[in-house]
Every structure is written in structure tokens, then in C-alpha cells.
C-alpha positions as CSV (number, residue, x, y, z in Angstrom):
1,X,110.4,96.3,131.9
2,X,111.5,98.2,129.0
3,X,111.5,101.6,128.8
4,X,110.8,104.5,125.9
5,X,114.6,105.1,126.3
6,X,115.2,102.1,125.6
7,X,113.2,101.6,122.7
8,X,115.1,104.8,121.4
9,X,118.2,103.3,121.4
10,X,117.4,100.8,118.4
11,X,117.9,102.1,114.8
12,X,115.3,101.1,113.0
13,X,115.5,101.6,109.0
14,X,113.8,100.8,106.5
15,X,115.6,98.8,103.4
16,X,114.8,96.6,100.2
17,X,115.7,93.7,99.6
18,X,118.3,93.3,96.8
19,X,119.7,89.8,96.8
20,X,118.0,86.3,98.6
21,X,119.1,83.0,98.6
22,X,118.5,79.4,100.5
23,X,121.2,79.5,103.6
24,X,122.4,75.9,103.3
25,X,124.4,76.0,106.4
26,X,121.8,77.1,108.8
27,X,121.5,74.5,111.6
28,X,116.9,75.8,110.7
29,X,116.4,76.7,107.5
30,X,116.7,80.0,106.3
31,X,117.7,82.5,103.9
32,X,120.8,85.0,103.3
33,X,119.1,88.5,102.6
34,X,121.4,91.5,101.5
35,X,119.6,94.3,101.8
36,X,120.0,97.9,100.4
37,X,119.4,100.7,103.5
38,X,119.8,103.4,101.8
39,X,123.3,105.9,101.4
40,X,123.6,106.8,105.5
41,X,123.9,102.6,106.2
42,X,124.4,101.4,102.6
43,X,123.8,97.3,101.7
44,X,123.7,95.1,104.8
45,X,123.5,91.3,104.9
46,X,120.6,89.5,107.3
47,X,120.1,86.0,107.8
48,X,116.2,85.3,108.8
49,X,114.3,82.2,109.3
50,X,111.0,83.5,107.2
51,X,111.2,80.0,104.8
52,X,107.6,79.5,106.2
53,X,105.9,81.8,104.9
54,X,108.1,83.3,101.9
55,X,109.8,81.3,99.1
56,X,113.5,82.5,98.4
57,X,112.1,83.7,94.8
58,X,110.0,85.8,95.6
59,X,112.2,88.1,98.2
60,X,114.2,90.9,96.2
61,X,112.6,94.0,95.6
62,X,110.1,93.7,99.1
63,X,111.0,96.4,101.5
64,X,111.5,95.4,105.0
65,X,112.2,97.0,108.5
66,X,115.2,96.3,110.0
67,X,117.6,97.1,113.3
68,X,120.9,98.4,112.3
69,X,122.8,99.0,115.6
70,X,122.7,95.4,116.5
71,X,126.6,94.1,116.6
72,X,127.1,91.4,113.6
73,X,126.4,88.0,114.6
74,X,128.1,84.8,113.0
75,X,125.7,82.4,111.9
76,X,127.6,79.3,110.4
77,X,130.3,81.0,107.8
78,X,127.6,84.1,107.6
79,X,127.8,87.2,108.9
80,X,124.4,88.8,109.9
81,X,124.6,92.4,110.3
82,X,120.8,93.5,110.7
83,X,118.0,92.5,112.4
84,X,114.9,92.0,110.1
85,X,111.6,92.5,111.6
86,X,109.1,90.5,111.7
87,X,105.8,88.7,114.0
88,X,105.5,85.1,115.0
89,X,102.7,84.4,113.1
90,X,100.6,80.7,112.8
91,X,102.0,80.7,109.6
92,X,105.0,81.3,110.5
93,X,107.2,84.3,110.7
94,X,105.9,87.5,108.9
95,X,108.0,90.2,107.8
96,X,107.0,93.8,108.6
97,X,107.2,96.2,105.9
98,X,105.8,100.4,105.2
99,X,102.3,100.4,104.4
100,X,103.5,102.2,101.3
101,X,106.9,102.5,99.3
102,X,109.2,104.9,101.2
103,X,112.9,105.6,100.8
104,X,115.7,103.2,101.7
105,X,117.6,104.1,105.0
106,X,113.9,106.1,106.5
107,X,113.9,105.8,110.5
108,X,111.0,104.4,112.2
109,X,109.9,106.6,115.0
């Protein structure tokens, strides 16, 4: 079982999408996200399967939550640096996002 220590040791920002596009490589299909967290963690790049519920188009400008702390992960000739948050929804995965429009690089806790 997990503990709240545990849960402290994720960095968990908030950041806005800046740039999306269709991940052809991805072995599921997908999306390259690079993502603006503010001036402390500056522009990251994510790749998320969220081609369910969100069309590529439609992406830049949403604000999303993200882990930060996670080491990068190669995904085909992509380098995912964040996590992006989201639920396994019916209709697929949903991102989470602030209720209301906070600043880039705010911590959830």
C-alpha cells in the first residue's frame, strides 16, 4: 500500500499545452504534447494516448496536470519527459485539468 510519503514524493505541476501533434511511430496511437510548465520546469515534451477522446487539433492552449520527476522515457525516437494525468474513462482516457485557469508550473498539493 502506498503511503502519504509517498504520494509527496511526485511533483505534480500544472502546464499548458503549447504544441500537439499525431505520434506516427507509436506502436498505439497517440500524440507528441510539448507542454509549457512554467519558468521553475520550463517546456517539457509528453507522449499520451488520449486519441480517444481528444482530436490532435484541438489540444494547444488546454492546461493539464502533469508529474515532472518521473525519469524520461523513450518511446520509439521520442523522448517523454512528463507524465500527463489523466482517468481511464468509457470513453477513453480523460485528461485532468484546474477547475479554473491557474499559472503554469503551480504544485498540486
Amino acid at each position: 500500500m502506498a503511503t502519504f510519503d509517498d504520494f509527496m514524493k511526485l511533483d505534480i505541476r500544472v502546464g499548458t499545452i503549447i504544441d500537439s501533434k499525431v505520434f506516427e511511430k507509436a506502436k498505439k496511437p497517440a500524440y507528441q504534447l510539448t507542454i509549457d510548465f512554467g519558468e521553475e520546469i520550463g517546456v517539457k515534451r509528453s507522449s499520451a494516448q488520449i486519441t480517444e477522446v481528444y482530436k490532435v487539433e484541438d489540444l494547444v492552449g488546454r492546461q493539464v496536470l502533469g508529474v515532472v520527476n518521473f525519469p524520461p522515457r523513450q518511446i520509439a525516437d521520442f523522448m517523454s519527459e512528463v507524465l500527463v494525468l489523466g482517468t481511464y474513462s468509457k470513453q477513453g482516457v480523460v485528461l485532468i485539468k484546474p477547475d479554473e485557469e491557474v499559472q503554469n508550473g503551480d504544485k498540486l498539493g
